[in-house]
C-alpha positions in Angstrom: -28.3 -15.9 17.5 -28.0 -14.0 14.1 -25.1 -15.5 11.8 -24.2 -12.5 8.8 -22.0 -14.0 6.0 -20.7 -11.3 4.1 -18.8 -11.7 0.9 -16.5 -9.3 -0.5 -14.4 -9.4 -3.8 -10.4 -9.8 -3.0 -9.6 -6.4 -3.6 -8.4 -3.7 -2.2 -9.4 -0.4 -1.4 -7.2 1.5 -3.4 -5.0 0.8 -6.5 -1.7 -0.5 -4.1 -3.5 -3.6 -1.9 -5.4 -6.6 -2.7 -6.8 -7.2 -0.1 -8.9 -5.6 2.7 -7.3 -4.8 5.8 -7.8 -6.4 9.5 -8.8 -2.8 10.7 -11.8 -2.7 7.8 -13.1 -6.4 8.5 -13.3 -5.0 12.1 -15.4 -2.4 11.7 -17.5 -4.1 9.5 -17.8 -6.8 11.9 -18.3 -3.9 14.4 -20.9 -2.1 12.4 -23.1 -4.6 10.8 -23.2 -6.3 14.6 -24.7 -2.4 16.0 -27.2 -2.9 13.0 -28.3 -5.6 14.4 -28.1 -4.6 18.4 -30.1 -1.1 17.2 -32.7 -2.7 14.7 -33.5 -5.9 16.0 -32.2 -6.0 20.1 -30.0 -8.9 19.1 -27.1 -8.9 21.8 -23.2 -8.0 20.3 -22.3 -11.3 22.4 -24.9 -13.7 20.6 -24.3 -11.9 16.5 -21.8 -13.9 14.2 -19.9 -12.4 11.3 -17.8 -14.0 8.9 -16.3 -12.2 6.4 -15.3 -14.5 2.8 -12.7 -12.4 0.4 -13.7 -13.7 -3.1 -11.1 -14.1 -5.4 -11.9 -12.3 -8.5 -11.6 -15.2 -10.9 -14.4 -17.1 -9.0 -16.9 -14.9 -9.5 -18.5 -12.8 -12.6 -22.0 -11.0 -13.7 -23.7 -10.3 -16.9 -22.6 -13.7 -18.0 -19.2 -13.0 -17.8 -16.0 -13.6 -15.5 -15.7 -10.1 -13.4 -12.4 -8.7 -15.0 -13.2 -9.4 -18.6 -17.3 -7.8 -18.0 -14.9 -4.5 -16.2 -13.2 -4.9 -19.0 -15.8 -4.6 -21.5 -17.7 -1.9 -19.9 -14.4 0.4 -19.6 -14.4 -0.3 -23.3 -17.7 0.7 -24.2 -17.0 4.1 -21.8 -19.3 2.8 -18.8 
């Protein structure tokens, strides 16, 4: 019984939502579940998928909170 934890930042798609839609977690939920019927014969029935939104002051990289390392590499003309 495979369990897939996916985490995705709590943003949207495109400038006007922050948030991914119902119809996206589905099809993720839908895709990453065929992965694992074609790849490893694990039954759709028996495969798990939760799906955390992050908000994007709980998490960061290079050190940094996420918007202010954005912030920095916009700035340096990453």
């Amino acid at each position: 019984m495979p369990i897939v934890n996916i985490q995705v930042t709590r943003e949207g798609t495109s400038p006007e939502r922050d948030a991914i839609t119902a119809e996206e977690k589905a099809a993720v939920i839908e895709g990453v579940s065929r992965v694992l019927l074609d790849v490893l014969n694990k039954p759709l029935d028996s495969t798990f998928v939760v799906i955390e939104e992050v908000d994007l002051d709980n998490w960061g990289w290079g050190g940094l909170p996420a918007l202010e390392f954005r912030r920095r590499r916009a700035a340096a003309g990453k």
